[in-house]
N, C-alpha and C positions, 0 to 999 in steps of 0.2 A: 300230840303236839298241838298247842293253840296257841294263836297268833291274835290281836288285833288289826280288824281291817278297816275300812272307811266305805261305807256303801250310801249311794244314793241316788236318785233317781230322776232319770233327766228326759226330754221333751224327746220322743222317736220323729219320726218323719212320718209316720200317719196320723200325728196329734197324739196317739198314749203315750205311754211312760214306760220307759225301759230301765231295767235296774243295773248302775257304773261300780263295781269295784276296783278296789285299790289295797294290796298288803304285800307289807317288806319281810322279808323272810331272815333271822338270823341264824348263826350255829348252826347251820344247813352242812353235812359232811361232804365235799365233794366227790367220795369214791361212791357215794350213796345215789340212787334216784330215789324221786319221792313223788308219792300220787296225792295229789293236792284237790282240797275239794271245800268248797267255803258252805257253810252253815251259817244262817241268821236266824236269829228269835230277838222278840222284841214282845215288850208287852202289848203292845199294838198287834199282831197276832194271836193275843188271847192264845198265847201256852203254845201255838203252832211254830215249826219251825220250817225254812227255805232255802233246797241246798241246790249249788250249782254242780254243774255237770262237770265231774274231775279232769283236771288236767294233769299231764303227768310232764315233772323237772327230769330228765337226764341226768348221771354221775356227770358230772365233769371233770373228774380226777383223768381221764382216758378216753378222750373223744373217736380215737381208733377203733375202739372197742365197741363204738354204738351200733348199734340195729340201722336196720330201714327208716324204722320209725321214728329213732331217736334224730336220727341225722334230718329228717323232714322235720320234726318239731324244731329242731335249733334254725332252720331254713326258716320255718314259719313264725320263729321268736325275732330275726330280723325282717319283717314285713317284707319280704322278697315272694308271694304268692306263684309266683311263675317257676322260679327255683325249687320251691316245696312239692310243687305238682311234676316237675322231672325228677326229682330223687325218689319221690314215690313210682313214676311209669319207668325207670332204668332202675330199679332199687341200688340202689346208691347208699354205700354204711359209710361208716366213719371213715375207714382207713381209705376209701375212694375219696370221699368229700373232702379232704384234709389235703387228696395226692392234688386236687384241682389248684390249676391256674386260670390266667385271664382268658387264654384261648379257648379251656373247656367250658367256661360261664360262656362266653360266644359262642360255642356251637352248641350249649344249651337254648340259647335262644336273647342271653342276657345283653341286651344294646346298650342302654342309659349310661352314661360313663358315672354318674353318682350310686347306680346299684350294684356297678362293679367294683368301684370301692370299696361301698359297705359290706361287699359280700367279702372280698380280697382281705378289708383290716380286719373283719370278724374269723377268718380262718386265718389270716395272721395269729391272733389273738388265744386259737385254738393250738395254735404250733404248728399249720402247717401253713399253704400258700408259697 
């Protein structure tokens, strides 16, 4: 499967240049996961090509169904960092993360009343909450 992406490469915080992507993905199956991995060539590499480091989408037909792993990557798809790092140290799968309310993000550690939102409308979102 090939997609176009938009890559380019923007000012780091030590002065170099860090490389930004960006690709939308369609006709993606949701009972599917899929390992994702972008490749660039360019003739500016003289024939050479630069591939990033895979990530991998979750089925999302069945978020019950997820792993450990899954349930922390959907954790870490809404920038919740502190969330991702207790599903991974309690392994925490789908059908826990989904039984989760406001109480259990609070005694995860989750204070911010805008992270508990986003975490509450995105397990909404997932069917559970």
């Amino acid at each position: 499967l090939r997609m176009p992406c938009k890559l380019e490469l923007r000012e780091a915080g030590d002065g170099g240049f860090e490389a930004c992507g960006e690709a939308s993905f369609e006709g993606l199956r949701a009972d599917c996961g899929y390992q994702v991995t972008v490749v660039v060539g360019s003739p500016l590499l003289a024939g050479r090509t630069w591939s990033s480091a895979g990530v991998v989408v979750p089925q999302r037909a069945d978020p019950k169904r997820w792993s450990v792993r899954e349930a922390q990557l959907w954790c870490s798809s809404l920038r919740v960092p502190e969330l991702a790092r207790k599903v991974s140290e309690y392994a925490v799968d789908g059908a826990t993360l989904l039984s989760f309310g406001e109480d259990d993000l609070r005694g995860l550690g989750l204070s911010a009343p805008f992270l508990l939102r986003r975490v509450m409308s995105g397990l909404k979102a997932l069917g559970g909450g």
